[in-house]
C-alpha positions in Angstrom: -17.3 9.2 -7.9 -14.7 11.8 -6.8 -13.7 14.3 -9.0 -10.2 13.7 -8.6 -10.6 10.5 -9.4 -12.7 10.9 -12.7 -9.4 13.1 -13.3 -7.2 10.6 -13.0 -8.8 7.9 -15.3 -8.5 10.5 -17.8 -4.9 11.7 -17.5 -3.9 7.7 -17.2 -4.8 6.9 -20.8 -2.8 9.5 -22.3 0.0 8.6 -20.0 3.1 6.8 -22.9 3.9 4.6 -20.3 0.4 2.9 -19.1 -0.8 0.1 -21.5 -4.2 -0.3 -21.9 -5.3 -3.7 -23.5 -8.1 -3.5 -26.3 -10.9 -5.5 -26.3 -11.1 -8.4 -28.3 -7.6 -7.6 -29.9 -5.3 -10.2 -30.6 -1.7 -9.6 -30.3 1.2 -11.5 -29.5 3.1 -10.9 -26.1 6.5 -10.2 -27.6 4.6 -7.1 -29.4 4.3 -4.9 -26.0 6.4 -2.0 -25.2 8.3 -4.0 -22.6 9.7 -6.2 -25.1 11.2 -3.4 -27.2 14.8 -3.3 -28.6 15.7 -0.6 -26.1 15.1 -3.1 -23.3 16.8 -5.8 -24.6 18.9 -7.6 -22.3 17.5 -5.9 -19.3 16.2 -7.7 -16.3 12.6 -8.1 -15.9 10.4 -7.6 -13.1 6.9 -7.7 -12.2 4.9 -6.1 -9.2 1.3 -7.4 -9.6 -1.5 -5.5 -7.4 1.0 -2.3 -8.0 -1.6 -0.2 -6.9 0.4 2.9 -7.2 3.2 1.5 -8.1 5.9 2.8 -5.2 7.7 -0.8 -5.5 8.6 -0.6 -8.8 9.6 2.9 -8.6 12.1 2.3 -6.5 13.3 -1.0 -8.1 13.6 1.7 -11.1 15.5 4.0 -9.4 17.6 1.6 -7.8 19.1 -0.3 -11.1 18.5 1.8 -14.4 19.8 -1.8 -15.9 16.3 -3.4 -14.7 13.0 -3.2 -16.4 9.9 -2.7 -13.9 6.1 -4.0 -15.1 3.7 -2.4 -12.4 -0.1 -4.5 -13.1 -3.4 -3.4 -11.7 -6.8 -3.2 -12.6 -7.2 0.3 -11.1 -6.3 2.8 -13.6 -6.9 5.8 -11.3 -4.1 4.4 -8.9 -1.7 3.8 -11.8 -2.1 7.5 -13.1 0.2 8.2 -9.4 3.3 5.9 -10.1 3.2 5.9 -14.1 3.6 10.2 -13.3 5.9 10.3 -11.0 7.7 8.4 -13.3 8.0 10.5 -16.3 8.2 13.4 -13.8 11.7 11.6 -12.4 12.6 10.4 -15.8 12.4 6.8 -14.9 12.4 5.3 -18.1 12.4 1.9 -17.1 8.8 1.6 -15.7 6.1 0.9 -17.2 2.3 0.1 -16.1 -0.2 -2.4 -17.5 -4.0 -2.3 -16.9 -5.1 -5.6 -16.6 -6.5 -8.8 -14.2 -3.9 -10.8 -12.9 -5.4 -13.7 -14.2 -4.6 -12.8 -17.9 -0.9 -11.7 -17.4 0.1 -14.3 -20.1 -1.2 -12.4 -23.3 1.0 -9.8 -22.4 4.4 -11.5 -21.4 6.6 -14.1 -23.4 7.5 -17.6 -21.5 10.7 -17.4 -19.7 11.3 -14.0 -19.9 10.6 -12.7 -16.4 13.2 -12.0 -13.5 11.1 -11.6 -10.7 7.7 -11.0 -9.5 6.5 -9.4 -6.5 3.3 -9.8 -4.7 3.1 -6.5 -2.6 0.4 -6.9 -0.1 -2.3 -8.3 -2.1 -5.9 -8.9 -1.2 -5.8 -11.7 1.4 -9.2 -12.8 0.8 -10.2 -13.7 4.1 -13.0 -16.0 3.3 -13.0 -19.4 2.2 -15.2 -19.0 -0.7 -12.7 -16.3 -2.3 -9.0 -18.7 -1.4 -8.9 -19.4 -5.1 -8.5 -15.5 -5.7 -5.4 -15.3 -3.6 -2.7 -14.8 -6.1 -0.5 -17.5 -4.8 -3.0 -20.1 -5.2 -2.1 -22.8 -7.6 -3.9 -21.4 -10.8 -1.7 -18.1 -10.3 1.6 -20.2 -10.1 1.0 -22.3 -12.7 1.0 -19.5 -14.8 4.0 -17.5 -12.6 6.1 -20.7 -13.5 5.0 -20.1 -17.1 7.0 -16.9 -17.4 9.5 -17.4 -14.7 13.3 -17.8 -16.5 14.8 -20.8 -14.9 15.5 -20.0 -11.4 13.5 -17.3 -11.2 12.0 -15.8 -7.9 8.9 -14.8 -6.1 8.5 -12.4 -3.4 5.4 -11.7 -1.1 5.3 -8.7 0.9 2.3 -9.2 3.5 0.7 -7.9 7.0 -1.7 -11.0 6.4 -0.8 -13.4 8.7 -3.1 -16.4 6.9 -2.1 -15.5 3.4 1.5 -15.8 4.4 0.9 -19.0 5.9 -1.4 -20.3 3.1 1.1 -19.1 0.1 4.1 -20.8 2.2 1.8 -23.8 2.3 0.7 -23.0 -1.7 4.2 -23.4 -2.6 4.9 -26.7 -1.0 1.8 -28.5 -2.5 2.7 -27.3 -5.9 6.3 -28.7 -5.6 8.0 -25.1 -5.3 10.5 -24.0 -3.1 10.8 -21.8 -0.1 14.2 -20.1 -0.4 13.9 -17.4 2.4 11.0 -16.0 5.5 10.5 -13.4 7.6 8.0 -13.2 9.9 8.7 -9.2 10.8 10.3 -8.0 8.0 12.2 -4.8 8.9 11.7 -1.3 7.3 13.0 -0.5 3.6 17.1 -0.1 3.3 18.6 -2.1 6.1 19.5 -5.2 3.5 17.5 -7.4 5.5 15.2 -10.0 2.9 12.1 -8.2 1.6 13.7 -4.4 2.6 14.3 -3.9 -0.8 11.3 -3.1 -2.4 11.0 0.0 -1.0 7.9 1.0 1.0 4.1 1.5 0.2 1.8 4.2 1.7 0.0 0.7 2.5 2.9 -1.1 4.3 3.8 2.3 6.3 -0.3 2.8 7.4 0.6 -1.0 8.4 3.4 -0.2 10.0 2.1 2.7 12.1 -0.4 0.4 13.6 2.1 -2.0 14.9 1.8 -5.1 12.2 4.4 -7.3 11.4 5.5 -6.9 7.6 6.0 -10.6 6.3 8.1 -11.8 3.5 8.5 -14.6 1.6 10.7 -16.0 -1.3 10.6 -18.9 -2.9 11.1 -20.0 -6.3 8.8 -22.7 -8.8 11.3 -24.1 -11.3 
């Protein structure tokens, strides 16, 4: 394993704004730093596969009145966005190690604003479709935490996982409120351009794929 990266998974868990669940501990959702006074009455959003977390930086640093939760399993890419936050002063973000599958323990119902699915594993192969995190299993549980008329965004250069979340939605009675089948770059207001842009989605971009977005909302 590299170096740098051996340095990173130690740096991440001293980090004050990078949760790391325990192991066998049982706590309730509303117990987790997001749901402190401080950030009551704050908007709520979620980027799940945050990677390191350049999304909900710049939500962050776009509305100070909006609460960012940046989820991945990879510590080591965490350790980038949850320092350049407390390096910016970004108090707003914070960063939780976990699957995406177990995002209820930490969240209570009907308290989310948005998620965001930035580029997410497409999982190609037919044996893995149930992984793809807008398969019905993962928006059962999205619905769980949605407020009422909350949204969904997917950010994608995956041409079949577009199609198949867009088809995802409509089985499990969703709605599809807006598409884009190129979405243009960050900060032209068009849908999508908002979330600012991933070393991922400019490496996409510099190859000559077609950004995709998608909204759509489940209750």
């Amino acid at each position: 394993m590299p170096k740098n990266k051996l340095q990173k998974y130690e740096r991440v868990r001293h980090l004050p704004n990078v949760t790391f669940p325990v192991f066998g501990e049982s706590r309730s959702p509303d117990s987790y730093p997001w749901y402190e006074k401080r950030y009551a009455g704050m908007q709520k959003i979620l980027e799940l596969g945050c990677g390191k977390g350049e999304h909900s930086l710049a939500f962050a640093a776009a509305d100070p009145r909006t609460l960012c939760v940046g989820i991945d399993r990879k510590s080591h890419r965490m350790c980038v966005g949850a320092e350049k936050a407390l390096a910016r002063g970004l108090e707003n973000v914070h960063f939780l190690r976990t699957r995406i599958e177990h995002i209820q323990a930490f969240f209570v119902a009907e308290s989310i604003h948005a998620i965001w699915l930035t580029f997410p594993d497409p999982h190609p192969k037919q044996r893995t479709i149930k992984c793809r995190l807008s398969a019905a299993p993962f928006l059962d549980a999205y619905a769980t935490l949605l407020v009422p008329g909350g949204m969904l965004h997917l950010k994608t250069d995956s041409e079949p996982l577009f199609n198949f979340t867009r088809d995802s939605v409509d089985r499990w009675g969703g709605r599809v409120i807006t598409t884009s089948e190129n979405c243009p770059a960050a900060g032209d207001g068009s849908p999508g351009s908002a979330a600012g842009v991933s070393a991922y989605e400019r490496a996409a971009r510099s190859r000559g794929a077609a950004i995709k977005y998608l909204a759509f909302r489940l209750n």
